[in-house]
PDB file of N, CA, C and O in Angstrom:
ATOM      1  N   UNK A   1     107.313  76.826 118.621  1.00  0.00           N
ATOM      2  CA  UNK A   1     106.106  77.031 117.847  1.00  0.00           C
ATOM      3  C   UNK A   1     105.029  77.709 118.703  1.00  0.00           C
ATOM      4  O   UNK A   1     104.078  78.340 118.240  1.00  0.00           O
ATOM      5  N   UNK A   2     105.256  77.531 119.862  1.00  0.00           N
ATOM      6  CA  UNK A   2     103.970  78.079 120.836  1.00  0.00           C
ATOM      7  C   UNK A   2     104.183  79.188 121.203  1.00  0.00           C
ATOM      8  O   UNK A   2     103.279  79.822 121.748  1.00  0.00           O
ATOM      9  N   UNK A   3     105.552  79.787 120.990  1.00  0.00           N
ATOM     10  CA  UNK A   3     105.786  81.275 121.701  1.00  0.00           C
ATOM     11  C   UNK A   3     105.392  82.013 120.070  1.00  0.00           C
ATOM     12  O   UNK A   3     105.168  83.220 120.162  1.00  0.00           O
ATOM     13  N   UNK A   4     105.329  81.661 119.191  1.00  0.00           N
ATOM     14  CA  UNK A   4     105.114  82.361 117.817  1.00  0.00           C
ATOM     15  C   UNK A   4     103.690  82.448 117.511  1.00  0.00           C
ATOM     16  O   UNK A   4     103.196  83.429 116.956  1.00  0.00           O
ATOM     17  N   UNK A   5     102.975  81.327 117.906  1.00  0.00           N
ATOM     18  CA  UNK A   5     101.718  81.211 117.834  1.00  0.00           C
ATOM     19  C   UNK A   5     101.182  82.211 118.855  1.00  0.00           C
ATOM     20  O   UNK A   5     100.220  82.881 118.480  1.00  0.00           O
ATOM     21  N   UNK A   6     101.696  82.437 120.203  1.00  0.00           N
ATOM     22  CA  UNK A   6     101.634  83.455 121.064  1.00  0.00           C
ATOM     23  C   UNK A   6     100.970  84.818 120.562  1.00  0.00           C
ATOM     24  O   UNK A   6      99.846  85.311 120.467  1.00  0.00           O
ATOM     25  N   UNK A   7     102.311  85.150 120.292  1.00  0.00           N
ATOM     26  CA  UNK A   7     102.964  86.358 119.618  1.00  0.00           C
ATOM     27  C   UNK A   7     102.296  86.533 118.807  1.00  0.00           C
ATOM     28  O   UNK A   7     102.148  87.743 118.638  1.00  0.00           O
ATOM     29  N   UNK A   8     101.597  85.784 117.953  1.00  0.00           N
ATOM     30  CA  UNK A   8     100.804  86.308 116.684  1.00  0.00           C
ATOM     31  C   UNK A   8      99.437  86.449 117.123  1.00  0.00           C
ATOM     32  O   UNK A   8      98.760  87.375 116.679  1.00  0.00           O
ATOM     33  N   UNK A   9      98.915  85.542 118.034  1.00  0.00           N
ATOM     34  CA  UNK A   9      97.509  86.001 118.690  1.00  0.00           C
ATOM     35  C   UNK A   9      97.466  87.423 119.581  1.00  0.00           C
ATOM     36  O   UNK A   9      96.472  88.083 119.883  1.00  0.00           O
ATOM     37  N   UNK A  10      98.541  87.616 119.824  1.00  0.00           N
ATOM     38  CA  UNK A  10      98.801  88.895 120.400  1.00  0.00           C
ATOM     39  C   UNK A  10      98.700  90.303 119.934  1.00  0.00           C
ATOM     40  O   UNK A  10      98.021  91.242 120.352  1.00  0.00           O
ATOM     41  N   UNK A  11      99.596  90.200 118.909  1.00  0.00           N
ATOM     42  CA  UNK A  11      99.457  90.783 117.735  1.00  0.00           C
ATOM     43  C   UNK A  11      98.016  91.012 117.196  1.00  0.00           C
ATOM     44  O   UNK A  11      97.636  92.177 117.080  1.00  0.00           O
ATOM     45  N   UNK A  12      97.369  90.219 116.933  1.00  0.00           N
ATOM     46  CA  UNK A  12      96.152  90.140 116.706  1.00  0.00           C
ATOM     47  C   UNK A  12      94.831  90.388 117.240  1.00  0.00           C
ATOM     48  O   UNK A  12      93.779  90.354 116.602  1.00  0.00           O
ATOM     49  N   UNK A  13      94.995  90.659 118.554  1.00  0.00           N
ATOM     50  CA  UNK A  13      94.089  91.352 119.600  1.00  0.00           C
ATOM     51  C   UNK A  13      94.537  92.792 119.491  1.00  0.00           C
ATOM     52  O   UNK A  13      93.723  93.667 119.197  1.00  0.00           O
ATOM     53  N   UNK A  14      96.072  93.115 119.767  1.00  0.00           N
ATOM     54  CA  UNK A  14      96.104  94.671 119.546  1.00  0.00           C
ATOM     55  C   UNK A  14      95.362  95.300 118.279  1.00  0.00           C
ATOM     56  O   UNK A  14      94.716  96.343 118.388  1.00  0.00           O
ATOM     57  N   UNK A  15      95.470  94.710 117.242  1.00  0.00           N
ATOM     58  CA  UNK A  15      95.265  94.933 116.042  1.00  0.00           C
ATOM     59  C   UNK A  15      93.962  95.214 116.232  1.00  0.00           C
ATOM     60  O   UNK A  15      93.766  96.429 116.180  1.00  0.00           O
ATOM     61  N   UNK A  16      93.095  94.644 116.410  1.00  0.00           N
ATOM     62  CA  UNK A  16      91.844  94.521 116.740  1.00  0.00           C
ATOM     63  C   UNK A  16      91.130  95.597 117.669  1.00  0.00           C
ATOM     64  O   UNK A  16      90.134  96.244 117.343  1.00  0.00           O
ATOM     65  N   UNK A  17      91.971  95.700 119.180  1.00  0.00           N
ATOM     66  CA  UNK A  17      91.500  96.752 120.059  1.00  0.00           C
ATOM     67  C   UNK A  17      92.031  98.074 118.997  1.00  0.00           C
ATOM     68  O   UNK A  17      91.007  98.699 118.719  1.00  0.00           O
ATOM     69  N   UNK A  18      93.168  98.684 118.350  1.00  0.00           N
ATOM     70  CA  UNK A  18      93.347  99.852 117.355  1.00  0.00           C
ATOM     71  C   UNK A  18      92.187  99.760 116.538  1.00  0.00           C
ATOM     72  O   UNK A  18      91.425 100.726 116.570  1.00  0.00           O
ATOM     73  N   UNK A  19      91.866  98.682 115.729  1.00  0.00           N
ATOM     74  CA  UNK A  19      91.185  99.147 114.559  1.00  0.00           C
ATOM     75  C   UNK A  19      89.453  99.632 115.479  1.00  0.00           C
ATOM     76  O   UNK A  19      88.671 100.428 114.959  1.00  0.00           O
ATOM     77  N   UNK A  20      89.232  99.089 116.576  1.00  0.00           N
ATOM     78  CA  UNK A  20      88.106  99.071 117.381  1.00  0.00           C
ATOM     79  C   UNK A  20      88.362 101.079 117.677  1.00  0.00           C
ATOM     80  O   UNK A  20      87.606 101.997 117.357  1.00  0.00           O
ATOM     81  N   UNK A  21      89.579 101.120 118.316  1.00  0.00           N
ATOM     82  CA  UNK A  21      89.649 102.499 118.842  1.00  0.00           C
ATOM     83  C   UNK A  21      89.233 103.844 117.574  1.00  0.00           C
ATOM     84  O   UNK A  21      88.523 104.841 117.705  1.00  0.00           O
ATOM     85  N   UNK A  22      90.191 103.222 116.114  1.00  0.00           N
ATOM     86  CA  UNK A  22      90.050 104.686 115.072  1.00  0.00           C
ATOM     87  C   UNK A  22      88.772 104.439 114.473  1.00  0.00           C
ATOM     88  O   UNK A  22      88.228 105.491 114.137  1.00  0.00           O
ATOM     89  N   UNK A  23      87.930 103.131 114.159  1.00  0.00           N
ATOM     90  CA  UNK A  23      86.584 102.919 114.388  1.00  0.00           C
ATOM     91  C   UNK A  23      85.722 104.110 114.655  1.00  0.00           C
ATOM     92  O   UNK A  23      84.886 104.776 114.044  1.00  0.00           O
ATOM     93  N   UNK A  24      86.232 104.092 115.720  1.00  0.00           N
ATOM     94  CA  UNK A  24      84.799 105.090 117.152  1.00  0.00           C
ATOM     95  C   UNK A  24      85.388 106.318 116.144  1.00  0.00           C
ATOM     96  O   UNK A  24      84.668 106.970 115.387  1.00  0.00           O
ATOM     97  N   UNK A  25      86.581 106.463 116.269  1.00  0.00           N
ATOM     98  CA  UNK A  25      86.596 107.972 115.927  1.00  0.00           C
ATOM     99  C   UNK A  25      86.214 108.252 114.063  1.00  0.00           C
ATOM    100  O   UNK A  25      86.170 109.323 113.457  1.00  0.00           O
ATOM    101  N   UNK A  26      86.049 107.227 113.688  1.00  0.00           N
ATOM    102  CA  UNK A  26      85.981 107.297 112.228  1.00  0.00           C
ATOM    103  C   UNK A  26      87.052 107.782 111.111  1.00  0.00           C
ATOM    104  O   UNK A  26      86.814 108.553 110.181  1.00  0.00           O
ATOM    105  N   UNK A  27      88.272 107.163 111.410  1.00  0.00           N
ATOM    106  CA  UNK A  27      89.248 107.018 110.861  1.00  0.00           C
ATOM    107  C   UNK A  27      89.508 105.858 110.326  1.00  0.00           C
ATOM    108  O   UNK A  27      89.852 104.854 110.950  1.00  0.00           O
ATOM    109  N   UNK A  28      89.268 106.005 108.493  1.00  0.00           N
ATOM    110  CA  UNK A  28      89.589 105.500 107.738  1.00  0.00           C
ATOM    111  C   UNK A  28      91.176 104.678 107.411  1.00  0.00           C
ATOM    112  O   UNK A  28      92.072 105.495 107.624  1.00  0.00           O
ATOM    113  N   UNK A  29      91.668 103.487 107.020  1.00  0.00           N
ATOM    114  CA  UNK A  29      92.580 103.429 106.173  1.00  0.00           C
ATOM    115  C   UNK A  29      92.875 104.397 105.150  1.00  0.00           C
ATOM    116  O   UNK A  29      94.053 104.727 105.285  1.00  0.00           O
ATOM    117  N   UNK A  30      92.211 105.139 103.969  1.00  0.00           N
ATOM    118  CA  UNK A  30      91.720 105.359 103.237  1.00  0.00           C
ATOM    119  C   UNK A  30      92.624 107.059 103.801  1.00  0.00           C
ATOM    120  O   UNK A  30      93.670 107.513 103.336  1.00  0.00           O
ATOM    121  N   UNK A  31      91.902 107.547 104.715  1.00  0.00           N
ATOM    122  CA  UNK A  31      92.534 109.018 105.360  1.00  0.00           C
ATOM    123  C   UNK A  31      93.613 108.539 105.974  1.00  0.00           C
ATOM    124  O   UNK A  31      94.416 109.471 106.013  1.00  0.00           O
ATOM    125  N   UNK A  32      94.024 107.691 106.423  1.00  0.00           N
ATOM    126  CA  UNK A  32      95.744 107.915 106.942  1.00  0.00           C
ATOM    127  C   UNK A  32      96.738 107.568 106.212  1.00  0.00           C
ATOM    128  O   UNK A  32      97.840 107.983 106.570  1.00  0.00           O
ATOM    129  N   UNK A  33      96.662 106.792 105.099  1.00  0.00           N
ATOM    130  CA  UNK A  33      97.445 106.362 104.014  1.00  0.00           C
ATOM    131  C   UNK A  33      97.491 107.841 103.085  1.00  0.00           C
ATOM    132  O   UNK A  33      98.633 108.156 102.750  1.00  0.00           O
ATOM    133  N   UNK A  34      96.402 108.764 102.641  1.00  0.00           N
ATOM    134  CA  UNK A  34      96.657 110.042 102.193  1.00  0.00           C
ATOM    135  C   UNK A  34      97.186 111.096 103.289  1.00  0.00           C
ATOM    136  O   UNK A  34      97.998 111.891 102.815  1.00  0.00           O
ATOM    137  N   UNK A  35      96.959 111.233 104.364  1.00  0.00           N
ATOM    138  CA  UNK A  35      97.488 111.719 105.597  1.00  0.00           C
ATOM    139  C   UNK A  35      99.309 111.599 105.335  1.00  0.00           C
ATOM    140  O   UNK A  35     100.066 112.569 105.344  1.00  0.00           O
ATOM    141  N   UNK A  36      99.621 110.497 105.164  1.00  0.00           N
ATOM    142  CA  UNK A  36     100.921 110.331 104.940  1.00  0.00           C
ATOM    143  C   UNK A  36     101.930 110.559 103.291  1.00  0.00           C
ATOM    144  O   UNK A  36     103.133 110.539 103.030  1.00  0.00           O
ATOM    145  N   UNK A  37     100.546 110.785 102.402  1.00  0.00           N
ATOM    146  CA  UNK A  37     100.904 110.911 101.213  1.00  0.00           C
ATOM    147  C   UNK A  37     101.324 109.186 100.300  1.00  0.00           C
ATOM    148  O   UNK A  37     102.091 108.912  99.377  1.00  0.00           O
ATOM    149  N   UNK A  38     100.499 108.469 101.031  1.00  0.00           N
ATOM    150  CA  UNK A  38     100.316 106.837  99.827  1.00  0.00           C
ATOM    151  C   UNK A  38      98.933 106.754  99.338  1.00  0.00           C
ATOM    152  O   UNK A  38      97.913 107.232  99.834  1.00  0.00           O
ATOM    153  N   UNK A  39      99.065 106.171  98.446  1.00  0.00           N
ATOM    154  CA  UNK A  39      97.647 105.884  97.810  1.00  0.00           C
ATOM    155  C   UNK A  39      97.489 104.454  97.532  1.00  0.00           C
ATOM    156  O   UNK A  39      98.563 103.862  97.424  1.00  0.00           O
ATOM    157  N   UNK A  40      96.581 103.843  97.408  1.00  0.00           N
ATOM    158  CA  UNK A  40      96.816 101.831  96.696  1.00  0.00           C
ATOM    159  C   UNK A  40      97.236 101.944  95.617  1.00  0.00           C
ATOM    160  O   UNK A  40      96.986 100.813  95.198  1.00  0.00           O
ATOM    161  N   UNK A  41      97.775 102.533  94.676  1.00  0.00           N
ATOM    162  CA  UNK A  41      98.023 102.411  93.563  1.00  0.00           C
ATOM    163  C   UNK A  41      99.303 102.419  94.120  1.00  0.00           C
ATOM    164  O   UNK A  41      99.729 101.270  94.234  1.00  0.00           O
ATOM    165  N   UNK A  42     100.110 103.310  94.526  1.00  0.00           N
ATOM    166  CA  UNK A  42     101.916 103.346  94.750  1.00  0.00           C
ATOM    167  C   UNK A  42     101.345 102.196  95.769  1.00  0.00           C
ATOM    168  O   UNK A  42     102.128 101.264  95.586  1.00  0.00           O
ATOM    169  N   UNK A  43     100.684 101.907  96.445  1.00  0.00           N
ATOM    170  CA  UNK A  43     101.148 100.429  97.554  1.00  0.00           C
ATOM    171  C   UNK A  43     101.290  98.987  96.300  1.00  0.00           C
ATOM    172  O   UNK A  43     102.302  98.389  95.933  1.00  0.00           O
ATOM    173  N   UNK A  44     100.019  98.820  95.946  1.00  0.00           N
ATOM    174  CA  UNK A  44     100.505  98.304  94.549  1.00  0.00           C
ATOM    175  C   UNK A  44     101.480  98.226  93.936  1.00  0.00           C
ATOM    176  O   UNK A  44     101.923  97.078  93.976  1.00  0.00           O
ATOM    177  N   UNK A  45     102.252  99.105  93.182  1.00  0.00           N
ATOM    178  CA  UNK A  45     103.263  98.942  92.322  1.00  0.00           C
ATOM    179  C   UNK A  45     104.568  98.320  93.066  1.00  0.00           C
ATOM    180  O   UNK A  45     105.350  97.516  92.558  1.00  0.00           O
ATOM    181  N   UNK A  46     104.647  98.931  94.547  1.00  0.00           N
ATOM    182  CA  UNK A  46     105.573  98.405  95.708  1.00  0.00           C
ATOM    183  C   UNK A  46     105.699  97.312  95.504  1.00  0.00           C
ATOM    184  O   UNK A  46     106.679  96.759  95.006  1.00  0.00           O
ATOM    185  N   UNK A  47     104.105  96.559  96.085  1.00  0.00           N
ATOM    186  CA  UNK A  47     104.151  95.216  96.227  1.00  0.00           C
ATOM    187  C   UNK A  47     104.518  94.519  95.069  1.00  0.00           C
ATOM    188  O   UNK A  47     105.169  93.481  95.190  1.00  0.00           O
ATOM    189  N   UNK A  48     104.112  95.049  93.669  1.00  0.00           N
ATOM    190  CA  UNK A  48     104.487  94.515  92.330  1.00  0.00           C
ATOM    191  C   UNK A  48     106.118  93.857  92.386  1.00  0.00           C
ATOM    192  O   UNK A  48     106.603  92.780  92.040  1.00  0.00           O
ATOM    193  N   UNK A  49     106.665  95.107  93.011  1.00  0.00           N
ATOM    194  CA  UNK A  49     108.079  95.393  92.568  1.00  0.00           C
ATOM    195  C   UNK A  49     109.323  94.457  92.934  1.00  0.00           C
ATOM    196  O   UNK A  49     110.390  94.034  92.488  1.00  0.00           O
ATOM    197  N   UNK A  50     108.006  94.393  94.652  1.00  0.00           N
ATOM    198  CA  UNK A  50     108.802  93.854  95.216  1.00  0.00           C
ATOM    199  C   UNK A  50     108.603  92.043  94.949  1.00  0.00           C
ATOM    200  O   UNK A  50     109.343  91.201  95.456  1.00  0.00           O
ATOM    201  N   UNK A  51     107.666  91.806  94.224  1.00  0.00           N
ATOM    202  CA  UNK A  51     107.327  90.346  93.773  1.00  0.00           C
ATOM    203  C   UNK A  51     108.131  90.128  92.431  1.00  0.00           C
ATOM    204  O   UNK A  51     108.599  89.072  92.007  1.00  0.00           O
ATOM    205  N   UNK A  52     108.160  90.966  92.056  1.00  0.00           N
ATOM    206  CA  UNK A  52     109.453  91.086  90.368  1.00  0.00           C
ATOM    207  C   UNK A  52     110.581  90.778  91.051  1.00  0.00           C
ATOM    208  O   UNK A  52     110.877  89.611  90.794  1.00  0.00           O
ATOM    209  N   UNK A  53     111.321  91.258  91.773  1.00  0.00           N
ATOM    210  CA  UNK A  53     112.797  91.245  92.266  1.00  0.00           C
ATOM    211  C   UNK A  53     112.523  89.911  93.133  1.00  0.00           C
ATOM    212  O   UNK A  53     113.382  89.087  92.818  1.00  0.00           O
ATOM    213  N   UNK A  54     111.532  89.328  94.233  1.00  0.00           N
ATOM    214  CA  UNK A  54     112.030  88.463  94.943  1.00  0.00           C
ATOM    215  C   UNK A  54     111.452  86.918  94.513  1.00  0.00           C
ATOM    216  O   UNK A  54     111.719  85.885  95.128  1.00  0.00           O
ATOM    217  N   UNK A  55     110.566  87.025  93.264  1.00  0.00           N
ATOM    218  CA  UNK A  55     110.387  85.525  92.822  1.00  0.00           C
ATOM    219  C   UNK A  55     111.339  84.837  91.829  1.00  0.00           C
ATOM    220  O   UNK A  55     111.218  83.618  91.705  1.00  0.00           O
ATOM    221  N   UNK A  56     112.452  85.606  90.967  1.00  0.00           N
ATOM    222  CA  UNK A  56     113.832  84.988  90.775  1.00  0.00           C
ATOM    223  C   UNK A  56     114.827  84.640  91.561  1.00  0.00           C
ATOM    224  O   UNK A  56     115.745  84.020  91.023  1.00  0.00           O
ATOM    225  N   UNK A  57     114.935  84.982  93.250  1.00  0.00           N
ATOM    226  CA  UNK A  57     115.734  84.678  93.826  1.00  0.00           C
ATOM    227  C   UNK A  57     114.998  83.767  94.615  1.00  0.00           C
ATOM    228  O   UNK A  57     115.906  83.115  95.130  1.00  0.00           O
ATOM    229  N   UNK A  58     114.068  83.359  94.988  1.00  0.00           N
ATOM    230  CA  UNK A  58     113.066  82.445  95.347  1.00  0.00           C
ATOM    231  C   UNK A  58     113.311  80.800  94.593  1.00  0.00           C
ATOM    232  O   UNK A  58     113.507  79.706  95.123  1.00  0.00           O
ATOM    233  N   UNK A  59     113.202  81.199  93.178  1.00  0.00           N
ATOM    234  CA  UNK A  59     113.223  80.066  92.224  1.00  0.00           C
ATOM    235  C   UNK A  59     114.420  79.496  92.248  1.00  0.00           C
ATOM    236  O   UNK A  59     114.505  78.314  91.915  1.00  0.00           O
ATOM    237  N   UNK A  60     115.920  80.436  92.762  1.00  0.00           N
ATOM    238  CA  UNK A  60     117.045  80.032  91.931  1.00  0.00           C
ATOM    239  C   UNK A  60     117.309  79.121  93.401  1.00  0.00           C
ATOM    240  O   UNK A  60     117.805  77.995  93.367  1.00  0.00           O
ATOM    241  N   UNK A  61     116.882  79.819  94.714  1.00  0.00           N
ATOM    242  CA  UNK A  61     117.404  79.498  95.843  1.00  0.00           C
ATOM    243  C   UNK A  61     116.827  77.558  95.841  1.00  0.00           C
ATOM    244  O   UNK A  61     117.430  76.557  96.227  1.00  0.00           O
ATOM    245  N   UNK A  62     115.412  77.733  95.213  1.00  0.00           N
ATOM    246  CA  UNK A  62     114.447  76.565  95.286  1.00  0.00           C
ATOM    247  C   UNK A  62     115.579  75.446  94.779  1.00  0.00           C
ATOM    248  O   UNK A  62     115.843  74.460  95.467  1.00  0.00           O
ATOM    249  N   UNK A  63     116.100  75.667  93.731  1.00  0.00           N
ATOM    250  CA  UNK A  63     116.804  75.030  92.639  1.00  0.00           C
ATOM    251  C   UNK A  63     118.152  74.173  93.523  1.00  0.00           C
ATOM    252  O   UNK A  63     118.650  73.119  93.127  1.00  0.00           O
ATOM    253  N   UNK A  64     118.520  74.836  94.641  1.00  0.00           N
ATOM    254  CA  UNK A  64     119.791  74.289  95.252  1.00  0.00           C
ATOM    255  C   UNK A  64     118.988  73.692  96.776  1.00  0.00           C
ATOM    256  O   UNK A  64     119.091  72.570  97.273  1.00  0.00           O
ATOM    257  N   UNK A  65     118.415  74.535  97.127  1.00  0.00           N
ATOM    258  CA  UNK A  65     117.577  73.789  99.073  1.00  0.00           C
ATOM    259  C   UNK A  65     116.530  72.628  98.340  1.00  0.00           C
ATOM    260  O   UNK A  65     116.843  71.634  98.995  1.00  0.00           O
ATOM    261  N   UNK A  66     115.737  72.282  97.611  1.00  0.00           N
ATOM    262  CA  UNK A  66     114.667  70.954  97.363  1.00  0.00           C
ATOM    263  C   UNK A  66     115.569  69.979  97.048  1.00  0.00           C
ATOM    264  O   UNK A  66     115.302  68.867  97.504  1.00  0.00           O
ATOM    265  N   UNK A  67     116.571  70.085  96.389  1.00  0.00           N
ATOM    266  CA  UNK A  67     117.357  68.663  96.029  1.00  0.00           C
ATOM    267  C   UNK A  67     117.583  68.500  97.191  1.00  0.00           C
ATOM    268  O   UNK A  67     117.035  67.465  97.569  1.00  0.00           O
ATOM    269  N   UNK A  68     118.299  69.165  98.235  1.00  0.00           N
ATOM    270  CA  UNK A  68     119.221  68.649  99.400  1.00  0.00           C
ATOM    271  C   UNK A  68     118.116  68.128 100.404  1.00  0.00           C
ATOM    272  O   UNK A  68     118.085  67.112 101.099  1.00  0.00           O
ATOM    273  N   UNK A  69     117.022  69.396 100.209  1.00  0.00           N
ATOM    274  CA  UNK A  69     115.885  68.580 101.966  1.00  0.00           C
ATOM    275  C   UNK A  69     115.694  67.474 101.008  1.00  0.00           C
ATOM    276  O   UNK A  69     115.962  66.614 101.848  1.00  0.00           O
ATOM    277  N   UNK A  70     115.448  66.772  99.931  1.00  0.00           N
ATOM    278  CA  UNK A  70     114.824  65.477  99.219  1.00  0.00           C
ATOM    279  C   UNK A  70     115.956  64.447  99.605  1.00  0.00           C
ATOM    280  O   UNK A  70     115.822  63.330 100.103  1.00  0.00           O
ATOM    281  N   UNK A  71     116.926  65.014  99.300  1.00  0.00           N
ATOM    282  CA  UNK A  71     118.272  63.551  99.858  1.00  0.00           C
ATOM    283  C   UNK A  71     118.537  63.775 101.299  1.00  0.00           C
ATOM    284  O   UNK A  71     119.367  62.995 101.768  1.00  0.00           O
ATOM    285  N   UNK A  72     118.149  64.452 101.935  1.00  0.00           N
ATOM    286  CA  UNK A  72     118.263  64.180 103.722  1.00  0.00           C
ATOM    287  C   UNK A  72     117.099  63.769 104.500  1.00  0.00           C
ATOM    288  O   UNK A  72     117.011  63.334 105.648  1.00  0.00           O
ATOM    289  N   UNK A  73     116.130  64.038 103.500  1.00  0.00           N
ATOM    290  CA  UNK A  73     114.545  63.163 103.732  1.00  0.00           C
ATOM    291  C   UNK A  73     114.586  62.056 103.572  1.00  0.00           C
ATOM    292  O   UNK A  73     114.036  61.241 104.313  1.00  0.00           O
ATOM    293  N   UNK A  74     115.408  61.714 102.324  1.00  0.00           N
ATOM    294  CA  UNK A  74     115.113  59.855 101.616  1.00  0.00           C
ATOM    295  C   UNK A  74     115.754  59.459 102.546  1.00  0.00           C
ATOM    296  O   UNK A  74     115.491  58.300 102.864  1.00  0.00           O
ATOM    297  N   UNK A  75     116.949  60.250 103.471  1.00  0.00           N
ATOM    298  CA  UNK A  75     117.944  59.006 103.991  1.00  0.00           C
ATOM    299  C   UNK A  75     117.967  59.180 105.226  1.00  0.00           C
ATOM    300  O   UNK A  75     119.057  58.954 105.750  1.00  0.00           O
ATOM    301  N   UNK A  76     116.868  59.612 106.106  1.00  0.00           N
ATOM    302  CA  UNK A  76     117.037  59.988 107.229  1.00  0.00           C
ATOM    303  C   UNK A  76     116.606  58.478 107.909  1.00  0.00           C
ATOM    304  O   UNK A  76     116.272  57.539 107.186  1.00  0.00           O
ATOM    305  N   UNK A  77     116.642  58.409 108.913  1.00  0.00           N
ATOM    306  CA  UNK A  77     116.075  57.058 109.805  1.00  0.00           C
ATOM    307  C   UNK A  77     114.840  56.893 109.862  1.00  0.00           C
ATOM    308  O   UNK A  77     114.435  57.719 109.043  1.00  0.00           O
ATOM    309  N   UNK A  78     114.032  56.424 110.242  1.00  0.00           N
ATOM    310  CA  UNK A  78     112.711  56.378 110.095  1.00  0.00           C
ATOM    311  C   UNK A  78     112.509  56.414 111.740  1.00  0.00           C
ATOM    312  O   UNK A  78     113.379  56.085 112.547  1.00  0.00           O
ATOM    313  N   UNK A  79     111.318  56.833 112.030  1.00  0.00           N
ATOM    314  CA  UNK A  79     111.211  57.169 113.947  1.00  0.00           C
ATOM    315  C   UNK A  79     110.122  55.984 114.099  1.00  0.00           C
ATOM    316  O   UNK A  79     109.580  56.086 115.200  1.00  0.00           O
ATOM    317  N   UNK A  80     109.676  54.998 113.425  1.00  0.00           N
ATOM    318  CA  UNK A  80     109.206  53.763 113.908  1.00  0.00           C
ATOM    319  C   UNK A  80     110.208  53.101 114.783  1.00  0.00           C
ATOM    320  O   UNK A  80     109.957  52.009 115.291  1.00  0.00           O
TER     321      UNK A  80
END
């Protein structure tokens, strides 16, 4: 858990020193997403698309893993 927690504060400073660097120069999200030819509307529909296709396999997966963690929870030992 501590090397992930790491890794993500890490992550998170780079992130930070970039957005600090195109800042100065005044580079938008906005200009590099058209720079590349995306707009929020196609990022949108992506993300739509991709929430259509992965919340039925989400639900069905739910349907078989909650019964089992619930009966290896009820019957596990207790650490008192």
């Amino acid at each position: 858990m501590y090397k992930l927690t790491l890794v993500l504060l890490r992550i998170l400073v780079a992130s930070l020193f970039a957005g600090v660097a195109l800042s100065y120069f005044n580079i938008t999200p906005e200009q590099i997403f058209s720079d590349i030819g995306v707009n929020s509307q196609s990022i949108k529909d992506v993300l739509r698309r991709l929430l259509v296709w992965a919340m039925p396999h989400i639900a069905l997966g739910a349907v078989v893993i909650l019964p089992i963690w619930l009966i290896i929870y009820l019957f596990k030992p207790s650490r008192d």
